[in-house]
N, C-alpha and C positions, 0 to 999 in steps of 0.2 A: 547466719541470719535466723530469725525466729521462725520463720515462713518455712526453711526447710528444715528445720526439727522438727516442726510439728507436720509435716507433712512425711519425714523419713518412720517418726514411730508411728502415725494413722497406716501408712501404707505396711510398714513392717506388722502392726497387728490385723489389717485384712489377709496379710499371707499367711499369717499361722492359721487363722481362721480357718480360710477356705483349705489348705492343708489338711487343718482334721477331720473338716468335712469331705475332702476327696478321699482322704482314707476310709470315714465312717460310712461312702454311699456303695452302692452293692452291684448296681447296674453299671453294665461298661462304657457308654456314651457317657452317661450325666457324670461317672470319674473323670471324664478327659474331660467335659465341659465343664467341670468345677473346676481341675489342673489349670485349664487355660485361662480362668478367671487369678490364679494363682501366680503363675506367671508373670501375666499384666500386673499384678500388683508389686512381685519383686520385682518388676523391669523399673516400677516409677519409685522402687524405694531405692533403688541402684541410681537409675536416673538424679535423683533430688540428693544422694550422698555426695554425687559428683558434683552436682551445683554448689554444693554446698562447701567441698573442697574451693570451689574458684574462687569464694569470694575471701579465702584464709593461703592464697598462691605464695611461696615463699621464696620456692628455688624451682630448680626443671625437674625435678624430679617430682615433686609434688604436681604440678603441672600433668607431666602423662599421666601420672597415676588419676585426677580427674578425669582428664580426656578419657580413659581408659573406662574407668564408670560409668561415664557418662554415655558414650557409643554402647558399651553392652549393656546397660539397662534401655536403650530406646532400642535397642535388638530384641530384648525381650519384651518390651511393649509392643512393637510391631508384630512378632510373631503369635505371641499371648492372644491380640488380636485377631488375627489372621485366625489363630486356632479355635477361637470360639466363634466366631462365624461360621468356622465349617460344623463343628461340634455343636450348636446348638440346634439347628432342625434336626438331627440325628437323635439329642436326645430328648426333645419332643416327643418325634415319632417312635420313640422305644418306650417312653411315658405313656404312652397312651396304648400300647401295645399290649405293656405291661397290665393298664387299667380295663382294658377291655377281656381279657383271658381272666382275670377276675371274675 
């Protein structure tokens, strides 16, 4: 389906994105909270490969291999999430820590 190709390469270019930007930021909070934004983005570009496999199912093997996608990309949206909830008041308060010792 069209819906998730353009949804596997939108989410595959927000991960390279925030990737570089995890690599290019210097502070150790706002790295995990960009990671975790990275994450969540492979989880929905993993997630929408495996939808994507369902609607092209041929034999059982192709079958798990969806399934397979599909459960670890919404593990990593779950967690991706998870981790940026905790990671973002952390890297506020290091942001402003940083801005104040300035």
């Amino acid at each position: 389906m069209p819906l998730f190709v353009i949804l596997i390469v939108v989410s595959l270019s927000f991960y390279i994105f925030y990737k570089v930007k995890e690599v290019r930021s210097k502070a150790s909070y706002e790295k995990s909270w960009i990671g975790s934004k990275a994450k969540v983005a492979l989880g929905v570009f993993l997630l929408s490969f495996g939808l994507n496999e369902f609607t092209m199912v041929d034999d059982k093997i192709q079958l798990w291999i969806a399934i397979v996608f599909s459960v670890y990309g919404l593990f990593m949206m779950v967690a991706g999430y998870k981790m940026y909830k905790h990671f973002l008041p952390l890297a506020i308060e290091e942001a402003e820590n940083s801005r104040s010792v300035q």
